[in-house]
N, C-alpha and C positions, 0 to 999 in steps of 0.2 A: 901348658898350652895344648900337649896331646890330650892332656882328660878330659878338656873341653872342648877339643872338638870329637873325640870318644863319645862326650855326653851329647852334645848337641844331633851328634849321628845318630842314637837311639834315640833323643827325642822326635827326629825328623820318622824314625821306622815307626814310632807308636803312631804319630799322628797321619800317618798315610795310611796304616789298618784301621785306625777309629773312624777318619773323616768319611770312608764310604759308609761308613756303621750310621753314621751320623746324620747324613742328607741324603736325604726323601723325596722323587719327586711321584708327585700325581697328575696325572692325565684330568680335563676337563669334566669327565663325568665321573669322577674319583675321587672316592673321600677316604681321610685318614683315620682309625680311631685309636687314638693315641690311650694308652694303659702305663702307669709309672707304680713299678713296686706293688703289679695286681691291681690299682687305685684306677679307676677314668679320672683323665683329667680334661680333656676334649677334643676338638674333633679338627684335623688341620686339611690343607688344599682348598681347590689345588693350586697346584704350582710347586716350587723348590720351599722344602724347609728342613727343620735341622731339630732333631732328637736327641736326648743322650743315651748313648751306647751301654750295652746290659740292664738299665736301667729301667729306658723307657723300649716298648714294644707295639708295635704298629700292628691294626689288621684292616689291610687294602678294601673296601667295598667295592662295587661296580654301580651306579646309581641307573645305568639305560633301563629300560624296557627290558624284561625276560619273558620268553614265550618258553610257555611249562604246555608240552601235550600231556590230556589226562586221561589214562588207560583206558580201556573198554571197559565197561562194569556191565553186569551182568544183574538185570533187576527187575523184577515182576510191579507191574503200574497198577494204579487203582484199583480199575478193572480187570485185576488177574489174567495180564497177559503179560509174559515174558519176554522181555526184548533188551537189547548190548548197547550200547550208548557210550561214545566217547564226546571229548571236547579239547576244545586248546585255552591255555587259561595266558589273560596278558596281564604282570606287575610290574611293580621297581620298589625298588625304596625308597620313604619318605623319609626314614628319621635313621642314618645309618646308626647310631649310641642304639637305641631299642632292638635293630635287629642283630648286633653283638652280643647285647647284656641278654637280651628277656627272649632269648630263643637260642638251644645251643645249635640244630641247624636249618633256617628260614626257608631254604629249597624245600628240604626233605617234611618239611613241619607243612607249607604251604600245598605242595604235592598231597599230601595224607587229607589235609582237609577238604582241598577237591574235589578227592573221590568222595569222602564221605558224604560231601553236600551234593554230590551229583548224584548218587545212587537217592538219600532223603527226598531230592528234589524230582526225582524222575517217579520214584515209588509213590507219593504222594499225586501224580498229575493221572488224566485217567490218555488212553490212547490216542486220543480224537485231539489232544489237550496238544499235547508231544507231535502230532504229524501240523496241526493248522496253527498251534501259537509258538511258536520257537520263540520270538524274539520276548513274548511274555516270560518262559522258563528263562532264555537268556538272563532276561534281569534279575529274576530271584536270584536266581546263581548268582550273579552279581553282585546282590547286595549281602544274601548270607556267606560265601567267603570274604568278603570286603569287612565286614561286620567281624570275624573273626582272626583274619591278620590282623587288624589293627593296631593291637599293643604290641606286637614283635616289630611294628615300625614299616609296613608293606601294606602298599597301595597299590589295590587290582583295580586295573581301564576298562580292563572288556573280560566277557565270558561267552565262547559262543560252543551250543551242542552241534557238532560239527556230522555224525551218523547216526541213523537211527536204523535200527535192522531188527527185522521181526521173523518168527516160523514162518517158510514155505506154507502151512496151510490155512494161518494168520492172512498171508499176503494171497492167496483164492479168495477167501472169505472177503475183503475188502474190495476183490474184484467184482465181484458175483452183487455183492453191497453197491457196489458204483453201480452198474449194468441196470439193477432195478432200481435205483436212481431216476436212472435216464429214461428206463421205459415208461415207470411212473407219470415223469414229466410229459413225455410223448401223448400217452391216454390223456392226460390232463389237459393239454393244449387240443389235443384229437375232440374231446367232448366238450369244450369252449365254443371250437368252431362247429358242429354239429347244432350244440345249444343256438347259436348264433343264426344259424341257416334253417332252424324250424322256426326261429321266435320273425322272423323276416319274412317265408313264408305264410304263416299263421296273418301276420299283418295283409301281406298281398292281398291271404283270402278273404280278409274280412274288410279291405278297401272295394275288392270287388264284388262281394257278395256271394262270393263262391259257397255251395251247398258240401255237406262232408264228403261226401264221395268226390267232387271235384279237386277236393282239396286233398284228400287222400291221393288223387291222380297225380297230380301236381309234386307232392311229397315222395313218390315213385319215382317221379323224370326225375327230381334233381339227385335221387340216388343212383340209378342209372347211367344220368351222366357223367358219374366219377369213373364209370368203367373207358377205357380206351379200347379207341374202334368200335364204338356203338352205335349203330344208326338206330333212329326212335321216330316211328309212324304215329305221326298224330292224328286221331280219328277226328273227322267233318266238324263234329262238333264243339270242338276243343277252338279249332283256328279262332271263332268270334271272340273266345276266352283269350287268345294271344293278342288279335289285333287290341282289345278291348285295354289287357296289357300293355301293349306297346302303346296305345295314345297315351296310358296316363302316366306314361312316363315325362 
């Protein structure tokens, strides 16, 4: 009678050390990748389940969203300019079995390609590419790391270049580049409306019959009167040219 309950007491100690050995639980975005005797046998969760102990051996994934920042890289563009470029990269995993077996570690593997695709990607694009199409690089990136985790079982959502920093004398040059931009445009617009105000003129004269010198006079007043504060003496002869003006308005 004492042996057996001797025995049944150690059976109760074994099985109170086994049974935490034993049952597994996983959380909702948690998967189990169950391994027996080194073998895969498949993939449990979540919820509660039960393994056997030494035998079989678990490795927890996390299936959410990870947000990996990826370094500054340091890399000269098309157009041999040199500028540091970082980004933030967003995945998860798709196929927890792939990213246990076929990558020994999926951070550190996805991290490396990153860079690598972001330095390729960046070196390939020329300046003008990098400052005005982000969301264009964005996608390459996109697709060429996407393209390349895929057999370790990691599915990237987004990729976005997050800084772009160029030389101090890089960012004058761009300035100095805007500035004659602008003035560009200004003379541009400035000789539209010049063009505009001789070819209107030009008509006036030749509705009214005006001789060149009239019309050279005429072509005077109206440059004169862009100046402010100018008063303008029309000689005797001119008034019959204005009223003549004004009726046929």
């Amino acid at each position: 009678m004492l042996a057996n309950l001797f025995s049944n007491f150690w059976v109760i100690i074994v099985v109170l050390i086994l049974l935490p050995m034993a049952v597994k639980i996983t959380r909702e975005y948690e998967r189990g990748v169950i391994f027996r005797l080194g073998r895969f046998v498949g993939i449990k969760g979540p919820g509660l389940f039960l393994i056997i102990p030494f035998i079989d051996k678990m490795v927890k994934l996390d299936l959410r969203v990870v947000t990996l920042d990826v370094p500054a890289q340091e890399v000269i563009t098309k157009d041999n300019i040199p500028v540091t470029v970082d980004a933030v990269l967003y995945f998860k995993i798709s196929d927890p079995q792939k990213a246990t077996i076929e990558v020994e570690n999926y951070m550190m593997a996805t991290s490396q390609n990153s860079q690598t695709s972001l330095r390729g990607v960046v070196g390939a694009s020329s300046l003008d590419e990098l400052l005005a199409e982000r969301e264009k690089i964005n996608q390459k990136l996109h697709e060429i790391i996407d393209r390349a985790t895929d057999p370790w079982g990691i599915k990237v959502t987004a990729v976005e270049v997050k800084h772009v920093e160029i030389p101090e004398n890089m960012q004058r040059a761009i300035a100095k580049q805007a500035e004659a931009e602008r003035m560009r445009r200004a003379k541009v617009i400035l000789a539209e409306g010049e063009y505009q105000a001789a070819t209107k003129l030009k008509e006036a004269g030749e509705i009214l019959g005006a001789d060149p010198i009239t019309l050279r006079y005429l072509e005077t007043l109206s440059e004169a009167a862009k100046e402010p504060n100018t008063t303008i003496l029309f000689p005797a002869e001119m008034l019959g040219l204005l009223k003549k003006i004004k009726g046929s308005e």
